[in-house]
Structure formats: C-alpha cells, structure tokens
C-alpha positions in Angstrom: 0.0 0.0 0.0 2.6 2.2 0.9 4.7 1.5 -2.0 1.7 2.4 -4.3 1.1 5.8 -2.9 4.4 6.9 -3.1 4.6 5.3 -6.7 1.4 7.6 -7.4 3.2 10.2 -5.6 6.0 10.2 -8.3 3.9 10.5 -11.5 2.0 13.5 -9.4 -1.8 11.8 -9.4 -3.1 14.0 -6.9 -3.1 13.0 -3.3 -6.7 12.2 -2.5 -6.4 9.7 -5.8 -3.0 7.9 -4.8 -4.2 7.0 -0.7 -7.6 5.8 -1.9 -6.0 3.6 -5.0 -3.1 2.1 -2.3 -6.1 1.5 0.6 -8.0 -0.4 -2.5 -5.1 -2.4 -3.8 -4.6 -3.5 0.2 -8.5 -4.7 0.3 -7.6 -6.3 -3.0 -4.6 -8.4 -2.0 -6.2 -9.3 1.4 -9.4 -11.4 -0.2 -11.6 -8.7 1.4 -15.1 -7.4 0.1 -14.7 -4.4 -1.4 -17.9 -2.9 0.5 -15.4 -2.2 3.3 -14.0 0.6 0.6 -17.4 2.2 0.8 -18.5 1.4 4.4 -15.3 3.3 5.7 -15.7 6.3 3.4 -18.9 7.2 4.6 -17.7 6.3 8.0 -15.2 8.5 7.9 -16.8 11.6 7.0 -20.1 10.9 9.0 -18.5 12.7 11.8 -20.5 15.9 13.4 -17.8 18.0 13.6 -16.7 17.8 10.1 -19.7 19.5 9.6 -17.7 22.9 10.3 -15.1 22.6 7.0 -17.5 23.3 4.6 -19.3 26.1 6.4 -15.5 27.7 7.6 -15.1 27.4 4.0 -18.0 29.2 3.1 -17.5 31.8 5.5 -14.6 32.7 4.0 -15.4 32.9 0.6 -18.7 35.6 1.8 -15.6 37.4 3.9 -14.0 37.7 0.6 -16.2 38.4 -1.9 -18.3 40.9 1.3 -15.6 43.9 1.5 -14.8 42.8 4.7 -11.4 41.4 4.2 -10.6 44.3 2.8 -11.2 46.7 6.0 -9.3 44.2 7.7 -6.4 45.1 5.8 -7.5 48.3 6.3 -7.9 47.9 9.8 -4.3 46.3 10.4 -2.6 48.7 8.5 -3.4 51.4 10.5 -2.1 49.5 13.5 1.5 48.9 12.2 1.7 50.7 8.6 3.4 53.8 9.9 6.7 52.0 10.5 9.4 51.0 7.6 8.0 47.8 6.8 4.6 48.2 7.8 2.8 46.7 4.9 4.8 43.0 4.8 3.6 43.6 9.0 0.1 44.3 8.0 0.1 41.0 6.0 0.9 39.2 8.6 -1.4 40.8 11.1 -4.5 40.6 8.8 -4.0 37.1 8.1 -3.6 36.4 12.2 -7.2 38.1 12.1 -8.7 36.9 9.2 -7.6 33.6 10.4 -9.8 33.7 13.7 -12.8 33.8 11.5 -12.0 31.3 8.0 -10.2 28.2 9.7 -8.2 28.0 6.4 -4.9 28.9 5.0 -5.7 28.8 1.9 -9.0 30.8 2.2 -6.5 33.1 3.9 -4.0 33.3 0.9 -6.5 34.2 -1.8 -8.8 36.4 0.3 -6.1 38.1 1.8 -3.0 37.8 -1.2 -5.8 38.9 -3.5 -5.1 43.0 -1.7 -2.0 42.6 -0.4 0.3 41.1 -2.9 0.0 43.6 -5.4 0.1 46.6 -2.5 3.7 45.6 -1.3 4.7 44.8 -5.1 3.0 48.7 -6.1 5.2 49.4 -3.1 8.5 48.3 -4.2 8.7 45.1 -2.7 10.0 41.7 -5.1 7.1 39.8 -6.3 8.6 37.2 -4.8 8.9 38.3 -1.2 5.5 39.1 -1.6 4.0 35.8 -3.0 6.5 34.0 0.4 5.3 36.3 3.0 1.6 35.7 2.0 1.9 32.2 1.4 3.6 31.8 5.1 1.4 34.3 6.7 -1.7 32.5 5.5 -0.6 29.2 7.3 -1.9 31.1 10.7 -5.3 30.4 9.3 -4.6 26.6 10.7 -3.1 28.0 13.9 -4.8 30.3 15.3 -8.6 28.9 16.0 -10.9 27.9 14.9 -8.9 25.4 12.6 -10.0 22.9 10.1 -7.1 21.0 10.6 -7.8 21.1 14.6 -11.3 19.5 14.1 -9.8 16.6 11.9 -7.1 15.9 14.9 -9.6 16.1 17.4 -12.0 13.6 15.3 -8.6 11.4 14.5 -8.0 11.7 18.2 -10.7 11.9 20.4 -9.5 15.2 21.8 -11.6 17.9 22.8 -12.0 20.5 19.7 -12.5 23.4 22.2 -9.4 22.5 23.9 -7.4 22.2 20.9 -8.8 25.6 19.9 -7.9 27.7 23.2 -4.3 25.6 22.9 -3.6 27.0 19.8 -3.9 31.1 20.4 -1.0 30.9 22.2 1.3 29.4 19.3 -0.2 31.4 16.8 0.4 34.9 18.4 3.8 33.8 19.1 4.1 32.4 15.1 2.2 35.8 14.4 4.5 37.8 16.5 8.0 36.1 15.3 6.8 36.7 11.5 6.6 40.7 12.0 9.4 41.1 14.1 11.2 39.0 10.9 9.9 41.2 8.3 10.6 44.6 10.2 14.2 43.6 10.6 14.6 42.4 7.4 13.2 45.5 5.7 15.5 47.7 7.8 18.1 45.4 5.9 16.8 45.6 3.0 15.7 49.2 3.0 12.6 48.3 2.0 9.0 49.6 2.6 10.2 53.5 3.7 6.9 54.9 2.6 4.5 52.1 3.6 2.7 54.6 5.8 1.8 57.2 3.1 -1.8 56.4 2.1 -2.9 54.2 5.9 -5.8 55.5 7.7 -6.1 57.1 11.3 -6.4 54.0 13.7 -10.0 55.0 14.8 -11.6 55.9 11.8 -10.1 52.2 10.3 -11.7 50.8 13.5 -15.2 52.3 13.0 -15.4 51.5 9.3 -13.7 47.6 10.2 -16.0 47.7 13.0 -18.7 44.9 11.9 -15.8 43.3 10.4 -13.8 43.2 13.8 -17.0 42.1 15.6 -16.9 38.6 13.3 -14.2 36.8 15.3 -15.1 38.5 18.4 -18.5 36.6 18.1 -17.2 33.0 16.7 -14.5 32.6 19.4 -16.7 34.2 22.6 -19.8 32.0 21.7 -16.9 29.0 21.2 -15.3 30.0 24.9 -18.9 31.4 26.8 -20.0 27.8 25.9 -23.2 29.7 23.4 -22.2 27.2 20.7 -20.4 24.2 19.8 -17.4 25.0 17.0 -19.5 23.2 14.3 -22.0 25.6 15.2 -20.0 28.3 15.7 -18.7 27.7 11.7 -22.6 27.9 10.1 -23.4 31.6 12.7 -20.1 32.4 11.0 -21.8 31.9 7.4 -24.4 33.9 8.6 -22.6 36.8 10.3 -20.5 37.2 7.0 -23.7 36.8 4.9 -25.7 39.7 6.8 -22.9 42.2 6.9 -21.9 41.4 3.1 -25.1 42.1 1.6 -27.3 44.4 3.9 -24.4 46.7 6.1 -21.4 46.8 3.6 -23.8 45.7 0.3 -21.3 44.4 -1.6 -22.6 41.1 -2.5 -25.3 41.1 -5.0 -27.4 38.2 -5.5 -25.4 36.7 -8.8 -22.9 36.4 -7.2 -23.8 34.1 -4.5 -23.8 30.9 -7.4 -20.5 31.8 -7.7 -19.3 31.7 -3.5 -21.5 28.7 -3.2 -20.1 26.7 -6.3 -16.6 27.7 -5.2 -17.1 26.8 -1.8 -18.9 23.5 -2.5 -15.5 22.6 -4.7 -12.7 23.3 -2.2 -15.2 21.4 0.5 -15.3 18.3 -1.9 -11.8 18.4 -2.0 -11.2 18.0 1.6 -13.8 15.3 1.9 -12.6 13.5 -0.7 -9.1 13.9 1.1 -10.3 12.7 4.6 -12.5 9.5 3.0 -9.9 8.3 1.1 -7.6 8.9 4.2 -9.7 7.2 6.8 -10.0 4.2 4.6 -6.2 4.2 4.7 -6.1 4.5 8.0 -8.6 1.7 8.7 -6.9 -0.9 6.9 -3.4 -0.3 8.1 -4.8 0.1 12.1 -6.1 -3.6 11.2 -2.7 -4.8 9.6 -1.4 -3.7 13.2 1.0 -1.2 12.0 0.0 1.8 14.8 1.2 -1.1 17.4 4.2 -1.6 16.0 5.2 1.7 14.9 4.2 2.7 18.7 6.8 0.1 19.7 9.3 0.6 17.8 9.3 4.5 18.4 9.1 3.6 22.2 12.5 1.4 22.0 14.3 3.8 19.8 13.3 7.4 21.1 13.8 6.6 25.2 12.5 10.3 26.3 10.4 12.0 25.7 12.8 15.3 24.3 14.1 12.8 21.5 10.7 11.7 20.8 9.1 15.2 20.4 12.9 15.7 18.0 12.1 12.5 16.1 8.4 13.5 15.6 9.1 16.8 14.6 11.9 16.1 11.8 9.6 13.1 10.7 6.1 14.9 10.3 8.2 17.9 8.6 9.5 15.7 5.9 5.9 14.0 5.9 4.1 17.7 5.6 6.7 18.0 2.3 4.9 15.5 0.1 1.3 14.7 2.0 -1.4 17.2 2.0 -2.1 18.4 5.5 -5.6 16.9 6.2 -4.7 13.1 5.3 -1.3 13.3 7.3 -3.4 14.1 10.4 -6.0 11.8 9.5 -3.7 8.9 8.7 -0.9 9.9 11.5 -2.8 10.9 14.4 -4.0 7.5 15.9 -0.8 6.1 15.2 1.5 8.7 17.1 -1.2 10.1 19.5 -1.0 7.1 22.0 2.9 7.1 21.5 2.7 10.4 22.7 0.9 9.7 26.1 3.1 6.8 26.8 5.8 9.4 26.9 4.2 11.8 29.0 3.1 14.4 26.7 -0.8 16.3 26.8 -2.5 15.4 23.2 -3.9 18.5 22.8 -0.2 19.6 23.3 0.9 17.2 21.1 -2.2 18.5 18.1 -0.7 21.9 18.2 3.0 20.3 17.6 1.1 18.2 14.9 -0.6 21.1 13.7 2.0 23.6 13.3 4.6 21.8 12.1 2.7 20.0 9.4 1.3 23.6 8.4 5.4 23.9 7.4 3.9 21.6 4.9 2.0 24.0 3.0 4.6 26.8 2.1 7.8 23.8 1.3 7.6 22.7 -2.1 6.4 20.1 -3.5 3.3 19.9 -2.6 2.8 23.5 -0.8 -0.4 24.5 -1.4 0.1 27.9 -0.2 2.8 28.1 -2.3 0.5 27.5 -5.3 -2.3 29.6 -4.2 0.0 32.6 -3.9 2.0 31.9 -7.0 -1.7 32.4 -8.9 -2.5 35.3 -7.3 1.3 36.9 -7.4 1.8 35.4 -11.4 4.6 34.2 -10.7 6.1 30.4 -10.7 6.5 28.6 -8.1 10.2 28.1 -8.5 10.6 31.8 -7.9 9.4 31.7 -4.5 11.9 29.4 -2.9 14.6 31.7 -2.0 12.7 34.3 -0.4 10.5 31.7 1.2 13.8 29.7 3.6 14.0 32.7 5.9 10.2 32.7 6.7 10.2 28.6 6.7 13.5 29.0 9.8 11.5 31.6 11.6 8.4 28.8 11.7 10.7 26.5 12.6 12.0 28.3 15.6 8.6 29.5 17.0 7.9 25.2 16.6 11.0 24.3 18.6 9.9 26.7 21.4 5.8 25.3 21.4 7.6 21.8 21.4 9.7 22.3 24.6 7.6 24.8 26.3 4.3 22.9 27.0 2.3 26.3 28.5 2.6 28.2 25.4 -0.4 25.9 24.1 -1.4 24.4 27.7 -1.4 27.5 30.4 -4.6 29.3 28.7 -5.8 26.3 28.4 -6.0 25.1 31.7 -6.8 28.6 33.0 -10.0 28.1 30.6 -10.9 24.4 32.1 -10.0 24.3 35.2 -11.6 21.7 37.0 
C-alpha cells in the first residue's frame, strides 16, 4: 500500500487519488469485500464536527467576496503601517485576524493575497517576497482557531475541539508575532517599505469603518469560549454573520454572485472530503494490519525520552508535511502517534498543536505546498521563484515550533486557566 502511494506520488496523481487507490489495492490483496472501501468512506466523513469545514469554507469565501477582508487590511494597517515595513507587517497581522474567523490557510492566501500582494509589489517590494510572506502568513489560518485541521485531529483523536482551539492562540500569536518582528528587521536590511505609511488611515476611523468586520471573530470565538455554541455551530453563525454584513451593512454582495461563492465553496469542500474519506480508509486498513502497534513500539524502544521523541516526531512529520497534504497526514498519523505520545508523557492537545503547526510547514515547502501555489496564482509568478525568499520565513516557523515543542504552557497554560476543574 505504501509502496503504491508513493509510486502515485511520483507520477503526481493528486493526493486524495494515490491513498484511496493504495487503501484499495490492500483490500484487494487481502481477499476482502470491497464494501469495506465504501462502508469506511462514509464512516469517515459521517462525523459531526466535520460539519464545520464546509461552512468555515464558506465563510470565508462571503468574507471575501463581502468587502470585509478588505477593511481588515485596512484595519491592520493602520495599526502597524506607519513603521518602515509596515505593509509585509500588516500582511501578517491581517491574516492572524482573518484567520480567527475562516479556519483555512488557503482561504487566507487568496482572500487576503488577493489585496496585499499587489500593495507591497506597487510598493516596491519583489514579487517574490511578496508571493512568500503571504503564502507563510496565510498558514496562521490553521493556527490560530478555529482550525479545520484542529477539528480533523480532534476527530482522529478523540481530543476535545474546544481544547485544541484555546491551545492553539497561544502558538499562533507567538508564530504571528515572530513573522513581523522578521519582516521589520529584514526590511531595515533591506531598506525596503520607507513609505509604507503614506496612504494608511487614522487608527480609529479604520476601527469604526472595520468595526462589523472586527465584531466577526469577536462573536465566533466568545460564543466557542462562553459555551453559546459548539465549534461546528460556531462555523454555520459564521456563514451567517458574514452573509448579513456582506449584503445588507457593507452591500457588496449582490445576488449573482452568491452561485459563484457557493459553487466555489462546494468545490474546495469536496476536495477536503474527498481527502479525509480516502484517508480514513487508509487509516482503517493499516490500524487492522497492526501497523499503529508496531510503529508505537518501535518509536518507544528507539526514542527513550520523551525530548528525542518530540525531535524524532518533529523532523519526521516535517518531511511527511513536504509530500502529504495536511488533512490526510493528520487523519492517517494521528492515531498512530497520539497514543505514542501519552506513553511518553506528553498532553495530546499539546501534542495536536505540535502536529498542527509543524505540518502547516507543509503548506509553504515545495512540492506539494499548497500555499505556495495559491499565492504563485494570485502573485503570477512560478512557483520556483518563490523558494529563495521563502527559507528565511520557513527558519522563523521552525524556531517559533521548537519553542511550542519544549515549552508545553505556550499551548497548555490558557488552556487550563480556561478548564479548570
């Protein structure tokens, strides 16, 4: 099986295609009725929660095509456009807020890249830089809740969602945080960005005009902490939120062009369910070959603490994250390593946000970053382009990991504060 998918890998058949091919050549080979293909599909996409991608989806499509992405940029820039290197900072910032709202990075890159990359190239910035700094910005949209990847680990898991959720602000302010002290630096280097300031907005006037826009993830994350609504409900009164303020307050959605948000939406939603059925299959068929047992074994003998476990896990999921989309590693991984994990020691929601983040890494390394591609289509620029100017952003990522790997209260301290017993 595993032979097959990397085979499929090779000759670039898309990921959802070469794990569901692989799980069906193992049914094959093991005299099994193919109704177990089907029967563990559905199974693994008849979950609740999963209810929330395709609304968080939706959501940010309406956030969008509504205006209201756009006074968050808006919004942010007024915050930290005044300084020399404001704008790559207001990038980041946007994203970190956009990101409390759409649960996906690449919602993130095209709603947000779709402003931003041609301001900072207008602006004098490489096209480039600017296709890497919004393709790593965007990956805050899976750290910073609520997270579509943090619902599949939960469902992979059995860990709390609304844990998982509070675990992560932590990490992603710090990510958030590490990104625009980066950028400011490097455009003091660079001497970039001296007149990023000239045409940003007072801080309150951006405020009142962002103001229903602000209130979006204000509502989503209270109602998720006061206990108001679950976070698969939370992701539907975000479709509706976004809806009423993009047609009757800000009244830029007409009604053609909801088709278009809906179709759109409905697309990127099968994709990710297409991902996760194929991947629970997988995952079904090599938890009854007895693989998670031995693998759990194995990593016990050779990784005796749990420091060079959390080092093995963390050099092994980032080469993973290189060539497997995000959703089926977590999907396929997550029971296997999870109970590996609290062998050694280590909280599972901890060990999600480890998951999480570093598998993120994943979406802005080639080959398979989808970030990366999302942002090359809205920069118009290949891929291959990006790579320089993307390393120093992928280091900073990877430092901000190392210190939410060995410093368990960065994810757990708000956390516990939150659920106290």
């Amino acid at each position: 099986m595993i032979l097959t998918m990397v085979a499929c890998f090779a000759l670039t058949v898309s990921v959802a295609v070469s794990i569901g091919l692989s799980a069906i050549l193992g049914i094959y080979v093991s005299d099994a009725s193919m109704l177990i293909s089907v029967k563990e599909m559905y199974n693994s996409i008849n979950k609740f929660p999963l209810a929330a991608i395709p609304f968080f989806i939706l959501a940010g499509n309406i956030m969008e095509t509504g205006g209201i992405s756009r006074r968050l940029v808006e919004f942010a820039k007024s915050l930290v456009g005044g300084v020399q290197g404001g704008l790559p900072m207001t990038c980041v910032l946007t994203c970190m807020i956009f990101a409390a709202v759409s649960g996906s990075s690449v919602a993130t890159t095209f709603a947000v890249g779709a402003i931003l990359i041609p301001a900072l190239i207008k602006h004098g910035y490489p096209t480039p830089f600017a296709a890497a700094l919004q393709a790593t910005s965007a990956e805050l949209g899976v750290i910073i809740p609520p997270s579509i990847p943090m619902i599949l680990y939960g469902v992979s898991a059995e860990v709390s969602i609304g844990e998982l959720f509070i675990a992560g602000v932590g990490p992603g302010i710090l990510v958030a945080g590490g990104l625009m002290l980066f950028v400011w630096v490097y455009c003091k280097v660079k001497g970039w960005g001296k007149h990023d300031g000239d045409d940003k907005m007072k801080v309150l006037p951006a405020t009142i005009k962002a103001g229903w826009a602000l209130l979006m993830p204000v509502i989503i994350l209270g109602g998720i902490y006061g206990g108001i609504f679950t976070p698969t409900e939370a992701s539907a009164v975000a479709v509706f939120y976004a809806l009423i303020v993009g047609t009757l307050i800000y009244r830029e959605i007409k009604p053609r062009d909801l088709g278009k948000i809906l179709s759109k939406s409905a697309l990127s939603s099968a994709v990710v369910m297409f991902i996760i059925a194929n991947a629970g299959m997988f995952a079904f068929l090599i938890t009854r070959a007895g693989v998670p047992d031995a693998i759990g074994l194995w990593l016990v003998k050779v990784l005796d603490s749990p420091a060079m476990f959390l080092l093995g896990i963390n050099l092994a999921l980032f080469a993973i994250g290189m060539f497997i989309e995000t959703s089926a590693a977590i999907i396929v991984l997550a029971p296997i390593l999870v109970p590996v994990a609290v062998h050694f020691g280590i909280d599972p929601v901890h060990f999600g946000v480890i998951m999480i983040i570093n598998l993120a890494l994943g979406m802005i390394t080639p080959p398979f970053g989808v970030n990366l591609f999302a942002a090359s289509a809205v920069a118009k620029i290949s891929v291959d382009k990006i790579v320089r100017d993307l390393i120093p952003f992928v280091l900073v990522i990877v430092a901000c990991l190392m210190l939410v790997t060995y410093l368990p209260s960065l994810s757990l301290a708000l956390r516990d504060l939150v659920y106290a017993k």
